[in-house]
C-alpha angles and dihedrals in degrees: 000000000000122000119196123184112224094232097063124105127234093265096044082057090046091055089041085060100039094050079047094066099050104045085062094050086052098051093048087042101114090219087059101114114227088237102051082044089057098040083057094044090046082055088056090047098051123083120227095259083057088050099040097201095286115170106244116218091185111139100219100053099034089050082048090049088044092051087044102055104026093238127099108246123185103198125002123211113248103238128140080222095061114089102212092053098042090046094050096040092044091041097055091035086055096049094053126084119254088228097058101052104028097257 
């Protein structure tokens, strides 16, 4: 389900979208491993005491974060408040089936 903060523009909630796409397509992608996908789902599922803001190099989220903003980025911090994050977590969470990973 998607979550958006209030606080969030319209193009924080654009990127939110787009990242949330993405992150589905990714998780139903075949290639996906089963471990990268839980490591993603286990992100959704975390709230932001448990991430503690760290910066995320992981190729598939920060390319995700990069189409969906247009910029290049290089890490992108893991909090539910960021829009790139939540939209690719949620969004792979989301794609997945409840039975697979335990949800």
């Amino acid at each position: 389900m998607k979550t958006y903060h209030s606080d969030w523009t319209e193009e924080q909630s654009a990127v939110y979208d787009e990242s949330y796409g993405i992150g589905q397509a990714w998780a139903r992608d075949p290639e996906t491993p089963s471990e990268d996908l839980q490591q993603v789902v286990n992100l959704a599922a975390a709230d932001d005491d448990d991430l503690d803001g760290v910066e995320l190099s992981y190729p598939p989220l920060v390319e995700a974060v990069s189409d969906a903003t247009g910029r290049l980025v290089e890490s992108v911090p893991a909090m539910k408040h960021e829009p790139g994050f939540a939209g690719f977590v949620d969004g792979a969470r989301d794609a997945v089936s409840r039975d697979v990973f335990g949800l």
